[in-house]
PDB file of N, CA, C and O in Angstrom:
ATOM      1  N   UNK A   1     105.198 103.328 128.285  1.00  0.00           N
ATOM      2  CA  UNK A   1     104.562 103.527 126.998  1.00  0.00           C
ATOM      3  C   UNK A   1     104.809 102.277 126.146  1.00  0.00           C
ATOM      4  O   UNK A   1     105.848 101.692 125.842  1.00  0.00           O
ATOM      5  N   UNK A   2     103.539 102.060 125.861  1.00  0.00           N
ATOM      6  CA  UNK A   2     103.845 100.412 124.840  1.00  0.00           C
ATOM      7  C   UNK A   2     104.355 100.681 123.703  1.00  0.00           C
ATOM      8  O   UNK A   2     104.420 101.862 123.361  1.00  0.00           O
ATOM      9  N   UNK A   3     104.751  99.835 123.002  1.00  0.00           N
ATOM     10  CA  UNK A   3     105.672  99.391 121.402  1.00  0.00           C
ATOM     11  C   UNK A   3     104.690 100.341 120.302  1.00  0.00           C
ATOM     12  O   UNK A   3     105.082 100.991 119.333  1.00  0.00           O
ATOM     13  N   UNK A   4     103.671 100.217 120.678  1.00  0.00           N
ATOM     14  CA  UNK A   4     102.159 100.404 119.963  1.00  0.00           C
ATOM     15  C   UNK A   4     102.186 101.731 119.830  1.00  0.00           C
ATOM     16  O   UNK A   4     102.451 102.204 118.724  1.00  0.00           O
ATOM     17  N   UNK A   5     101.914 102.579 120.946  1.00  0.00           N
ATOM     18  CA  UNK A   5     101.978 103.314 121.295  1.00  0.00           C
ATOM     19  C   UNK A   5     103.074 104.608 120.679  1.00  0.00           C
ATOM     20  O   UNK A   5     102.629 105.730 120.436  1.00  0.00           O
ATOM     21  N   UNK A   6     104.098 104.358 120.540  1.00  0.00           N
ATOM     22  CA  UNK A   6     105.401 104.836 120.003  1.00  0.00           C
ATOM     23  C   UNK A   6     105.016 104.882 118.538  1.00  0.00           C
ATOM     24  O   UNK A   6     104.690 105.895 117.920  1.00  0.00           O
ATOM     25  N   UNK A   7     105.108 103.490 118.008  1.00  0.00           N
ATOM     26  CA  UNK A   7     104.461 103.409 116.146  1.00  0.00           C
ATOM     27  C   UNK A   7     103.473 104.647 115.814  1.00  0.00           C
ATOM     28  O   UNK A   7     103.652 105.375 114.838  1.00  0.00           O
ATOM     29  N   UNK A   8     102.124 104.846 116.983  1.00  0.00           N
ATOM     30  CA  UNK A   8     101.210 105.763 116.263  1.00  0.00           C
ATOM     31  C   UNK A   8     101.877 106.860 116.480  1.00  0.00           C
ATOM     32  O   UNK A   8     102.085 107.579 115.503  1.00  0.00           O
ATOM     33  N   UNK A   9     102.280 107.191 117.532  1.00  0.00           N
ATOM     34  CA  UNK A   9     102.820 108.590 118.098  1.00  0.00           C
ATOM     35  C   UNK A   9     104.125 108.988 116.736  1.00  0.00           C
ATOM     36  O   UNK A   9     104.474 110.157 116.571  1.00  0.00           O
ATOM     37  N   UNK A  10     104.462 108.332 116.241  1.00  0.00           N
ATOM     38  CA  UNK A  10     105.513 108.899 115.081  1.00  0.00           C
ATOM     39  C   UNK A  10     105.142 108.782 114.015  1.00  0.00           C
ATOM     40  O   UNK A  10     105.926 109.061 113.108  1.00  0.00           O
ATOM     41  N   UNK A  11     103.855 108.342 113.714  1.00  0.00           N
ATOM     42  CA  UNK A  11     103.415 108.157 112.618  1.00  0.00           C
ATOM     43  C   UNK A  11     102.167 109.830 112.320  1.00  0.00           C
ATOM     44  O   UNK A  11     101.592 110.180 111.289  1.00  0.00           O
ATOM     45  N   UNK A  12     102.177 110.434 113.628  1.00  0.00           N
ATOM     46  CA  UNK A  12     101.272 111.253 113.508  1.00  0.00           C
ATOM     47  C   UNK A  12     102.545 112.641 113.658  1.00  0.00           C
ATOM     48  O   UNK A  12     103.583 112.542 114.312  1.00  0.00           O
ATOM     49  N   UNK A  13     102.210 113.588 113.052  1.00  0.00           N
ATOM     50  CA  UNK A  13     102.785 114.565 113.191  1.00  0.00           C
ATOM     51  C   UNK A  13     102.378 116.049 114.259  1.00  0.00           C
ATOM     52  O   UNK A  13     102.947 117.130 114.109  1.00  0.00           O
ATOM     53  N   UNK A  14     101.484 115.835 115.128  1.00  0.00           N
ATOM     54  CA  UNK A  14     100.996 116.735 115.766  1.00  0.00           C
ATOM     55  C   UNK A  14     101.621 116.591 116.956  1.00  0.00           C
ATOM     56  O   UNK A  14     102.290 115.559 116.912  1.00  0.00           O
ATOM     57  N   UNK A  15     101.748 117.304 118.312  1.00  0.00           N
ATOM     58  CA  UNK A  15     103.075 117.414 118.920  1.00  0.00           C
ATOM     59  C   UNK A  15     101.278 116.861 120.358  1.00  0.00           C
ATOM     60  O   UNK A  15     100.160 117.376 120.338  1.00  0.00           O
ATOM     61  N   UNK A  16     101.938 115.412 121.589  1.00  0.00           N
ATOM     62  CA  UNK A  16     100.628 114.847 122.246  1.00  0.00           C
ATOM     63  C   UNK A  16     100.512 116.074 123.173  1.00  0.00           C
ATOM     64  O   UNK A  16     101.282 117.026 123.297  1.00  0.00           O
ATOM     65  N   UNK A  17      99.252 115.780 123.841  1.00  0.00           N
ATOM     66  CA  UNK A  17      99.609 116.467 125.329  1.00  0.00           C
ATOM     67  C   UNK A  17     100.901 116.376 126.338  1.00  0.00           C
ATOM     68  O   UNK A  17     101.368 117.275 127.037  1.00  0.00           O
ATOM     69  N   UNK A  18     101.281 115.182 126.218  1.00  0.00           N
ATOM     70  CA  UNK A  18     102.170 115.396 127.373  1.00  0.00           C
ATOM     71  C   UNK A  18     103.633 116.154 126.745  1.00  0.00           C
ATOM     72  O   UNK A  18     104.630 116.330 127.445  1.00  0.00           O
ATOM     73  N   UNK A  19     103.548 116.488 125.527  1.00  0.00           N
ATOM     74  CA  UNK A  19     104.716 116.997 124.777  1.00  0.00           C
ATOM     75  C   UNK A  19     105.413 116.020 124.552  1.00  0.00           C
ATOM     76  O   UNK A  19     106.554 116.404 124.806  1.00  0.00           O
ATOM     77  N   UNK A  20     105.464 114.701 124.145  1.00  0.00           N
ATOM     78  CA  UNK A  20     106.874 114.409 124.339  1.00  0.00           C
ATOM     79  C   UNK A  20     106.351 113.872 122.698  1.00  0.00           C
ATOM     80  O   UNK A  20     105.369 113.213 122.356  1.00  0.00           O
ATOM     81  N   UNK A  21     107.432 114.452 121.937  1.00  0.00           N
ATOM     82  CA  UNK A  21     107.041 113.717 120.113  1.00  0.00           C
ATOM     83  C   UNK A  21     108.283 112.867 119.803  1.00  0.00           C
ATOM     84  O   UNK A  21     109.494 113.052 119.923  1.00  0.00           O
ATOM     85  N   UNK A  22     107.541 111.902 119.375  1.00  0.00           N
ATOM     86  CA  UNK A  22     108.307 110.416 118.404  1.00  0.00           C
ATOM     87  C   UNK A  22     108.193 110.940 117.171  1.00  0.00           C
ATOM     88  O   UNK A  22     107.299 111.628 116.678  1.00  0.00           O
ATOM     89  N   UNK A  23     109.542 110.395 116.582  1.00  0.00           N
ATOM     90  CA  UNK A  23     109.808 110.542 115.350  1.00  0.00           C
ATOM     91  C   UNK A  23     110.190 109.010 115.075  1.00  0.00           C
ATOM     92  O   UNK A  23     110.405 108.271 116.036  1.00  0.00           O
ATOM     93  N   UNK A  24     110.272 108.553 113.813  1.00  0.00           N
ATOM     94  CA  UNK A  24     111.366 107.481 113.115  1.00  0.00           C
ATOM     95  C   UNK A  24     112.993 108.278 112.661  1.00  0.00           C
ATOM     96  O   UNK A  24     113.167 109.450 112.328  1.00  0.00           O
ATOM     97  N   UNK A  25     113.887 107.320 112.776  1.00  0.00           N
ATOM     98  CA  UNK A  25     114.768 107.592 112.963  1.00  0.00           C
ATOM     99  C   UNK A  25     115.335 107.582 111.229  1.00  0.00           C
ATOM    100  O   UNK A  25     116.355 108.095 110.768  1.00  0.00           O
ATOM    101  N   UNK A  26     114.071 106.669 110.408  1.00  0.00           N
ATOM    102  CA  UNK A  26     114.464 106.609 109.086  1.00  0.00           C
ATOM    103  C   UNK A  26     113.314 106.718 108.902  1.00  0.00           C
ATOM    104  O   UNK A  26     112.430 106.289 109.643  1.00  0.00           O
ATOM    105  N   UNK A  27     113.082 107.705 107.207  1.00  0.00           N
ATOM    106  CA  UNK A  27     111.963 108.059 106.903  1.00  0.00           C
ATOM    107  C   UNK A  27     111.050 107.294 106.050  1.00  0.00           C
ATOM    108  O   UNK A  27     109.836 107.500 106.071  1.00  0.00           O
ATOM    109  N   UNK A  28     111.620 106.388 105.276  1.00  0.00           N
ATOM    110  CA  UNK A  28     111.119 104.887 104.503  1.00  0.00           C
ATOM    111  C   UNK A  28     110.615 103.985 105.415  1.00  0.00           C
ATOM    112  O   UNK A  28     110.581 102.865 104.905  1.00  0.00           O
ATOM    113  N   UNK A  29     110.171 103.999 106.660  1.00  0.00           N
ATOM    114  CA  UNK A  29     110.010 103.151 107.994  1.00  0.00           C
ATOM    115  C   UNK A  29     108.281 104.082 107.894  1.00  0.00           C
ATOM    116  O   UNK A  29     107.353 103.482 107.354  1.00  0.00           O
ATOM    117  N   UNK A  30     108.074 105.362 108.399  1.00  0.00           N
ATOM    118  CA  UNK A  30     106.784 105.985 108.125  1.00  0.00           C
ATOM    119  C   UNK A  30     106.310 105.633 106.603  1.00  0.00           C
ATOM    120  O   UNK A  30     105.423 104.807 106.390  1.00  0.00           O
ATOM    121  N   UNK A  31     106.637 105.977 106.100  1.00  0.00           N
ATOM    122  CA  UNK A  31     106.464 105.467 104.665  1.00  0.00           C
ATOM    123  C   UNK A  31     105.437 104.205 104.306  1.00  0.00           C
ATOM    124  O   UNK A  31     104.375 104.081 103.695  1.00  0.00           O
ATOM    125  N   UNK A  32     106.230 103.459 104.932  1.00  0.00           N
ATOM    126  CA  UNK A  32     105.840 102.172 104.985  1.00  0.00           C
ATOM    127  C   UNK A  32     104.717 102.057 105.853  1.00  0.00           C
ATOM    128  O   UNK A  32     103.770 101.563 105.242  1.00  0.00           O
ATOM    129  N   UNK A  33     104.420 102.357 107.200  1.00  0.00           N
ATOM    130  CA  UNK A  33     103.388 102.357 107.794  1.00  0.00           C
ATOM    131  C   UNK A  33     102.039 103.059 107.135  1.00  0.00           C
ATOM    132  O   UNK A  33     100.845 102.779 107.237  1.00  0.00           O
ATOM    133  N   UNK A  34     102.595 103.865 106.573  1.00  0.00           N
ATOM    134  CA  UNK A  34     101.443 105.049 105.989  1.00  0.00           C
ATOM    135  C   UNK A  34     101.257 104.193 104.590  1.00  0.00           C
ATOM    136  O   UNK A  34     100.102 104.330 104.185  1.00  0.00           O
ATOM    137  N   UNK A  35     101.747 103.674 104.063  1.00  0.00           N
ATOM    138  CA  UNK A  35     101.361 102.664 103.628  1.00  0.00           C
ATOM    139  C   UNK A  35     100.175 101.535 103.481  1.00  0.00           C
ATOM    140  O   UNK A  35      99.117 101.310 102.893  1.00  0.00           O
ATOM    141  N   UNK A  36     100.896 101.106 104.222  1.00  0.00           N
ATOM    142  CA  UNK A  36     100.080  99.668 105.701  1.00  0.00           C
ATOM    143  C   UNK A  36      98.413 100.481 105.752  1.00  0.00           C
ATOM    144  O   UNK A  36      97.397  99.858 105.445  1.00  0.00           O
ATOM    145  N   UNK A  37      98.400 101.555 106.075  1.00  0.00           N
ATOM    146  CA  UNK A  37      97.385 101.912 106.594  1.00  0.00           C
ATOM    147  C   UNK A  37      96.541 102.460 105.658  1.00  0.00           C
ATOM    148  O   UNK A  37      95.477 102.927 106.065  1.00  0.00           O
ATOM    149  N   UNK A  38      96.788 102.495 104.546  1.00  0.00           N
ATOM    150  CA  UNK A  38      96.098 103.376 103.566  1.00  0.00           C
ATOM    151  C   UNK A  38      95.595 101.895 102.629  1.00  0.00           C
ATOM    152  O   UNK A  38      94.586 101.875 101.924  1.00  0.00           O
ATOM    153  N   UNK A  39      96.373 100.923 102.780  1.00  0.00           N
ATOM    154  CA  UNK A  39      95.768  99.918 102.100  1.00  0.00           C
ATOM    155  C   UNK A  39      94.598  99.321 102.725  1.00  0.00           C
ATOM    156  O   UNK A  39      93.511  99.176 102.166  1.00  0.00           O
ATOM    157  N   UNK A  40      94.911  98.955 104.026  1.00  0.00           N
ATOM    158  CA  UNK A  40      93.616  98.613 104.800  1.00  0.00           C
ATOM    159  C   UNK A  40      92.097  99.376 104.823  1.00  0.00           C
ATOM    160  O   UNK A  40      90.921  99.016 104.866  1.00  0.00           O
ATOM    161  N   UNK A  41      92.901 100.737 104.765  1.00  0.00           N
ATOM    162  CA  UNK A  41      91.535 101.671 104.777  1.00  0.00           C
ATOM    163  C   UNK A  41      90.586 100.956 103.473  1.00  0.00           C
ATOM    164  O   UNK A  41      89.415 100.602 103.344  1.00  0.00           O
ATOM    165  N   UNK A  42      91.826 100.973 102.604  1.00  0.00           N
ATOM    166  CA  UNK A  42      90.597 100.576 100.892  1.00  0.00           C
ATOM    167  C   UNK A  42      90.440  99.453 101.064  1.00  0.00           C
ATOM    168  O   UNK A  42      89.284  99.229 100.705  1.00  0.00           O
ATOM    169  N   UNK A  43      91.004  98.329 101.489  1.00  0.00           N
ATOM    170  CA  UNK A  43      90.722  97.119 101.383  1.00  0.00           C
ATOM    171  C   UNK A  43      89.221  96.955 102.474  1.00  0.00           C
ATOM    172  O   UNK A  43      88.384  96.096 102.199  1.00  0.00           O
ATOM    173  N   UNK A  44      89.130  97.431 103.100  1.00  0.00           N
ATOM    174  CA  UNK A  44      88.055  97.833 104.344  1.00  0.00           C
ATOM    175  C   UNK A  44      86.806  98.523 103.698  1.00  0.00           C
ATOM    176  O   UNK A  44      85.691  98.310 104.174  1.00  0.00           O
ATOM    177  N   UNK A  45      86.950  99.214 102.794  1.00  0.00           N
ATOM    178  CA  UNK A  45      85.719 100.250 101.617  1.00  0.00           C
ATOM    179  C   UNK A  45      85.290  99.324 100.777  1.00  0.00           C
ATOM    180  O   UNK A  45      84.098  99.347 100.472  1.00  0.00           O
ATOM    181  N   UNK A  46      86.302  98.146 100.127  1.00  0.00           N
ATOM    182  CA  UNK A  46      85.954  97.554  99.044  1.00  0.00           C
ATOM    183  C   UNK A  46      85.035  96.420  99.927  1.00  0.00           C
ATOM    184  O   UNK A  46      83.908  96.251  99.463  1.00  0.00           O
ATOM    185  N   UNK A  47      85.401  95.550 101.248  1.00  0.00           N
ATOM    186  CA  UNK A  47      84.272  95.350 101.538  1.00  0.00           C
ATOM    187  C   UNK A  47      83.292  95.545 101.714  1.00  0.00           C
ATOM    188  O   UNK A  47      82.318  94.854 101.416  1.00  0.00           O
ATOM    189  N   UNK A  48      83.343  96.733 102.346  1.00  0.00           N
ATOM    190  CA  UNK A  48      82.133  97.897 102.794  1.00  0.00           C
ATOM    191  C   UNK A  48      80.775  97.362 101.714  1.00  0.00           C
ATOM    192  O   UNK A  48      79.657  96.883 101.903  1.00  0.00           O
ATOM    193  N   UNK A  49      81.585  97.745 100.537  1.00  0.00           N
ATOM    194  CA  UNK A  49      80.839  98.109  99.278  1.00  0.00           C
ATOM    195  C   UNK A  49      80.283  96.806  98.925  1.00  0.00           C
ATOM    196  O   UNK A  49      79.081  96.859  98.666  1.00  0.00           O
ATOM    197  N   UNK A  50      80.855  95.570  98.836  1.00  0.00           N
ATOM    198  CA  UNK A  50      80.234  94.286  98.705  1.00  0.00           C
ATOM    199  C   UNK A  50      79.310  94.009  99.662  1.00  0.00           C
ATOM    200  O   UNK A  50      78.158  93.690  99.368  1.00  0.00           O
ATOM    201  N   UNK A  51      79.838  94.131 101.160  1.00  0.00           N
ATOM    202  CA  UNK A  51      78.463  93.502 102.101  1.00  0.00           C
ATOM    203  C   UNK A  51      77.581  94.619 101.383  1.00  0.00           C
ATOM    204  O   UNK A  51      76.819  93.816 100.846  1.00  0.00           O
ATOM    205  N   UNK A  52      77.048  95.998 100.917  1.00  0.00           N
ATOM    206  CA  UNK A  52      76.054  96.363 101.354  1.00  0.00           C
ATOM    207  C   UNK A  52      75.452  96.377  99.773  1.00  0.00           C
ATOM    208  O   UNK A  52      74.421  97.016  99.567  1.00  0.00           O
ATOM    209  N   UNK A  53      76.114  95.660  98.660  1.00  0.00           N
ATOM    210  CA  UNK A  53      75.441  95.098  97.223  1.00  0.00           C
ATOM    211  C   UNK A  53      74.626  94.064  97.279  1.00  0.00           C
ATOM    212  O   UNK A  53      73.527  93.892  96.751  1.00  0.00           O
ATOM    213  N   UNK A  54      75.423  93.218  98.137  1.00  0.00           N
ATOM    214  CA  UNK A  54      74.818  91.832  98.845  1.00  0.00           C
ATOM    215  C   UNK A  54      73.627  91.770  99.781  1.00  0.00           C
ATOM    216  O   UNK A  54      72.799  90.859  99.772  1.00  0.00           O
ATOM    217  N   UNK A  55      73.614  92.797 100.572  1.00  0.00           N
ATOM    218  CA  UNK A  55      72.263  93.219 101.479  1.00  0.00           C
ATOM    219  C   UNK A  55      71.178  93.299 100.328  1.00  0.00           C
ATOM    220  O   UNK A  55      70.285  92.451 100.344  1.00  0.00           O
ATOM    221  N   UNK A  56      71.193  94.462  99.118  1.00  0.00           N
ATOM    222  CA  UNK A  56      70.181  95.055  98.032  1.00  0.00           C
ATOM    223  C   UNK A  56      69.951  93.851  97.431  1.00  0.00           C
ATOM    224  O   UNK A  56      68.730  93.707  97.375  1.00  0.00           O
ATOM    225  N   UNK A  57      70.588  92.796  96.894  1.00  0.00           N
ATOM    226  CA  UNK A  57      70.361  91.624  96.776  1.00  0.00           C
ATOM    227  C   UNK A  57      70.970  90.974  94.948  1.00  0.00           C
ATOM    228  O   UNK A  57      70.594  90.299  93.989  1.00  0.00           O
ATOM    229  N   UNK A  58      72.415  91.997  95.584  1.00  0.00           N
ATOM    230  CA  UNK A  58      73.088  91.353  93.887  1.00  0.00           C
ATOM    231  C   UNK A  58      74.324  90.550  94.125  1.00  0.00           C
ATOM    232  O   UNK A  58      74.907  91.205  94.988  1.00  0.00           O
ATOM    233  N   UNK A  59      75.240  89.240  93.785  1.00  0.00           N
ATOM    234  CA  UNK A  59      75.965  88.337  94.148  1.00  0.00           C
ATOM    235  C   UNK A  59      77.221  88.748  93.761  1.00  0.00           C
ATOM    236  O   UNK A  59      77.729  88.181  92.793  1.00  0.00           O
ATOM    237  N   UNK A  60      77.971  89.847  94.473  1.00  0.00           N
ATOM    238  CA  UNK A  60      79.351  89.841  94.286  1.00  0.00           C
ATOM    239  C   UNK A  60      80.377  89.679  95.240  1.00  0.00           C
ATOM    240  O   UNK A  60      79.843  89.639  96.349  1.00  0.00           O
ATOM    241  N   UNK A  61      81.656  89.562  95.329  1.00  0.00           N
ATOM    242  CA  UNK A  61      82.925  89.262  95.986  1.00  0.00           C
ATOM    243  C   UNK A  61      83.873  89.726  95.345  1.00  0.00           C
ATOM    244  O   UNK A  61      83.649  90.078  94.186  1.00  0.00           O
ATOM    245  N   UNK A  62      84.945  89.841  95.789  1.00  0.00           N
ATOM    246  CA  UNK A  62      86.158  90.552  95.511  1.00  0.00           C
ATOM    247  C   UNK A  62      86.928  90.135  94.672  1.00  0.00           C
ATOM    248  O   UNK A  62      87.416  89.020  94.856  1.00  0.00           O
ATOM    249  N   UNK A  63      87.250  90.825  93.595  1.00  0.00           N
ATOM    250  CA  UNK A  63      87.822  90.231  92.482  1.00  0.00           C
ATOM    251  C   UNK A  63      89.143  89.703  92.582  1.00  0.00           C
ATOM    252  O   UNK A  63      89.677  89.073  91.669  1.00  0.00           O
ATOM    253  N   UNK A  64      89.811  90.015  93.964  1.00  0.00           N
ATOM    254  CA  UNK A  64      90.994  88.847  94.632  1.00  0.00           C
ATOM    255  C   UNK A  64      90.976  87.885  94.871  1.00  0.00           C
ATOM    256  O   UNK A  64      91.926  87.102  94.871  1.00  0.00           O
ATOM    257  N   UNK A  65      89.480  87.617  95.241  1.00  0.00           N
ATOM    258  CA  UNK A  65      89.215  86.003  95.885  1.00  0.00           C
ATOM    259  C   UNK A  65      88.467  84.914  94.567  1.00  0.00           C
ATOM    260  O   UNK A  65      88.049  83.763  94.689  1.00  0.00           O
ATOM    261  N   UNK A  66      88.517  85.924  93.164  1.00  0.00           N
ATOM    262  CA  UNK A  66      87.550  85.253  92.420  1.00  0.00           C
ATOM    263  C   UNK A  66      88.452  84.921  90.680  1.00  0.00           C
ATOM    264  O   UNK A  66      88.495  83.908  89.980  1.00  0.00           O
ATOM    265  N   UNK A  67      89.059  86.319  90.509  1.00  0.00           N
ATOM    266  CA  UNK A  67      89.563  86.204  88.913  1.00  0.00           C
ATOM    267  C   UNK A  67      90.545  86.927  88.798  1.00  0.00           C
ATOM    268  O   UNK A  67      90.383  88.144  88.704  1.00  0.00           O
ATOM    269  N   UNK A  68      91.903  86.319  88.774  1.00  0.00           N
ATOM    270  CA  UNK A  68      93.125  87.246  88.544  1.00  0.00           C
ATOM    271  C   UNK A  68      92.835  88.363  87.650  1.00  0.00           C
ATOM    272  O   UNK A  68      93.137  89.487  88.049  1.00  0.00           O
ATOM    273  N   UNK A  69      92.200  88.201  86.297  1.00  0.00           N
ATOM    274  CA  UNK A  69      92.080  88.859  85.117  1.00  0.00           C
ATOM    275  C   UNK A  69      91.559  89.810  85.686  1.00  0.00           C
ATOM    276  O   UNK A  69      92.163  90.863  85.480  1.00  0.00           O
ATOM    277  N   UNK A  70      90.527  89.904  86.437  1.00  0.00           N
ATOM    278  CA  UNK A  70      89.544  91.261  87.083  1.00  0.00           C
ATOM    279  C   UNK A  70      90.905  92.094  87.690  1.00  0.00           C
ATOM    280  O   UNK A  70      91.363  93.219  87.492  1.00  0.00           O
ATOM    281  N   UNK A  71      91.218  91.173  88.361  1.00  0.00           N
ATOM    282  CA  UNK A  71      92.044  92.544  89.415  1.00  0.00           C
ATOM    283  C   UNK A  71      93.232  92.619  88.712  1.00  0.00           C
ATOM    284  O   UNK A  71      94.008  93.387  89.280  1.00  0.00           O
ATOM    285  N   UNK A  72      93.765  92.042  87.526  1.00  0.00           N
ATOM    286  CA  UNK A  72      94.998  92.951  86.916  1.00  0.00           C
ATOM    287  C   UNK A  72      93.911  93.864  86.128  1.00  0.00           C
ATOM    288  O   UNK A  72      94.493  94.862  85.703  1.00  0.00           O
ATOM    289  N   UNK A  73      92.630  93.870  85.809  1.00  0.00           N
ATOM    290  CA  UNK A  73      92.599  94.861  85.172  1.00  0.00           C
ATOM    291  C   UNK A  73      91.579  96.194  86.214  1.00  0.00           C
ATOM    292  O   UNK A  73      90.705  96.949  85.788  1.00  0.00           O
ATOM    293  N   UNK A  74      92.042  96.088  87.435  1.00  0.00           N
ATOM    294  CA  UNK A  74      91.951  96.992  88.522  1.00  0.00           C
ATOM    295  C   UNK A  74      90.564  97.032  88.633  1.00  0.00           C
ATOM    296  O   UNK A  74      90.159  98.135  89.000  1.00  0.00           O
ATOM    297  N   UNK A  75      89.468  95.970  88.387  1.00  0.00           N
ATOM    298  CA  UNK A  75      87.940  95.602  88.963  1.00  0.00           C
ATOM    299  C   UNK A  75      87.990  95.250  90.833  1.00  0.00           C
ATOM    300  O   UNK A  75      88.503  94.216  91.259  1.00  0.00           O
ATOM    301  N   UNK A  76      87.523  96.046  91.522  1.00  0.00           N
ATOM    302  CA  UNK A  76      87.567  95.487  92.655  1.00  0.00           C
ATOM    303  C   UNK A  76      86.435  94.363  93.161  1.00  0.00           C
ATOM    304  O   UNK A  76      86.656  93.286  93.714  1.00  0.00           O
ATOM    305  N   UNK A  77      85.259  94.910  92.824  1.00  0.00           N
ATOM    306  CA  UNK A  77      84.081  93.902  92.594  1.00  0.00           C
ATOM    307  C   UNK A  77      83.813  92.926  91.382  1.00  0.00           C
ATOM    308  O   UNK A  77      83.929  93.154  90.178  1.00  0.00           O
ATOM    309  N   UNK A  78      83.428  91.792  92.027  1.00  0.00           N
ATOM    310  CA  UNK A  78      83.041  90.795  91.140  1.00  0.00           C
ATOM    311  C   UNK A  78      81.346  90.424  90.960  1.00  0.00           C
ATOM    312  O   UNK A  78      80.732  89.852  91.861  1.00  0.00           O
ATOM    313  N   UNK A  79      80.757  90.800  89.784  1.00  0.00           N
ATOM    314  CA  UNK A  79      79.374  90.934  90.320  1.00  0.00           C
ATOM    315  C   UNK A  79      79.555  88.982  89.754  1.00  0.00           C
ATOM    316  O   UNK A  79      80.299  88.708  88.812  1.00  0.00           O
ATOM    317  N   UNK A  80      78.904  88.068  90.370  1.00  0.00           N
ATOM    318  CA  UNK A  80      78.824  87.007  89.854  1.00  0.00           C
ATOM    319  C   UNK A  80      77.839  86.586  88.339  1.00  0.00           C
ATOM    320  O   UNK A  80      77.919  86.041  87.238  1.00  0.00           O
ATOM    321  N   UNK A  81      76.778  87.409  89.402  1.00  0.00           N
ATOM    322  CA  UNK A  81      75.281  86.988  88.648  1.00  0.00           C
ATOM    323  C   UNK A  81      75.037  87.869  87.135  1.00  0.00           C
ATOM    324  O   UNK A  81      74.054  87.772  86.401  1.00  0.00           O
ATOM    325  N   UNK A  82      76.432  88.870  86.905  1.00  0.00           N
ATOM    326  CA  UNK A  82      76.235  89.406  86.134  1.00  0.00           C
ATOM    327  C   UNK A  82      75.037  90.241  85.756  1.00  0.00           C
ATOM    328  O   UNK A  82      74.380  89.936  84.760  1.00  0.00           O
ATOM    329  N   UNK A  83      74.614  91.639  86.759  1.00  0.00           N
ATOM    330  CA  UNK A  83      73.436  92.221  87.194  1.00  0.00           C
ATOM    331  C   UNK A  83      73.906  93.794  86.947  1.00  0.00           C
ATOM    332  O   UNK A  83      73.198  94.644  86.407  1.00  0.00           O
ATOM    333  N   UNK A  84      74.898  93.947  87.322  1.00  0.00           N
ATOM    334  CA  UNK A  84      75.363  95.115  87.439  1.00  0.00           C
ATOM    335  C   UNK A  84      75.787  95.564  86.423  1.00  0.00           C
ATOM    336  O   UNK A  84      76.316  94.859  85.564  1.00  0.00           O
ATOM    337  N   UNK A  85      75.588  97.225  86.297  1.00  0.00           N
ATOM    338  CA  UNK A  85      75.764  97.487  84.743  1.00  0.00           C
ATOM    339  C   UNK A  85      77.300  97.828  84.475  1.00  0.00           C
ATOM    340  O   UNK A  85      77.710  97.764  83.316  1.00  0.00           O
ATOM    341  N   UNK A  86      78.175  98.195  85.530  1.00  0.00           N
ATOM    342  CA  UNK A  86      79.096  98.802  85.499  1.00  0.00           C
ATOM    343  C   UNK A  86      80.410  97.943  86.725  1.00  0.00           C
ATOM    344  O   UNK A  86      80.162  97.273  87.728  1.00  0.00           O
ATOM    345  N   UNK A  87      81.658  98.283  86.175  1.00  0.00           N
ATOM    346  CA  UNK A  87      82.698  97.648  86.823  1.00  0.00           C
ATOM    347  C   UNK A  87      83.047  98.190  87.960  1.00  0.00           C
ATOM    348  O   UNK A  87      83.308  99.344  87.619  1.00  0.00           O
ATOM    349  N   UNK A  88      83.250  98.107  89.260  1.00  0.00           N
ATOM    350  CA  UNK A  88      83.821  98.750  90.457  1.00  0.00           C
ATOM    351  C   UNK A  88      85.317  98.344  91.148  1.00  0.00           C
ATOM    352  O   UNK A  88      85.715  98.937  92.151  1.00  0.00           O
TER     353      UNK A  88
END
């Protein structure tokens, strides 16, 4: 069983087929993964949401890659062209 393998298996709480369940041995260790993974999910949506503004044909990017000020004040999109009526 790979390294990999073990990480998801204790990160999930349902008991596999073959029975055999991983746990972490410290609970700030899941924590942290569940973490990890919940950021990616959004960081993964907030693109989502730009490629498919950009398809309709309005000029934004991520307010990480563009204006500190946006993203301390929790804007995830950056419309450039200034088109959009509302902050995301």
């Amino acid at each position: 069983m790979s390294i990999q393998t073990l990480k998801i298996r204790a990160n999930k709480n349902n008991i596999p087929k073959d029975g055999i369940k991983v746990e972490w041995l410290d609970p700030s260790t899941k924590k942290h993964y569940t973490a990890k993974r919940s950021k990616q999910k959004g960081s993964q949506l907030e693109l989502d949401v730009i490629h498919k503004l950009n398809e309709i044909g309005y000029n934004t990017v991520s307010s990480r890659s563009n204006s500190k000020n946006l993203d301390n004040a929790k804007v995830d999109v950056d419309d450039l062209g200034g088109n959009l009526p509302v902050y995301i």
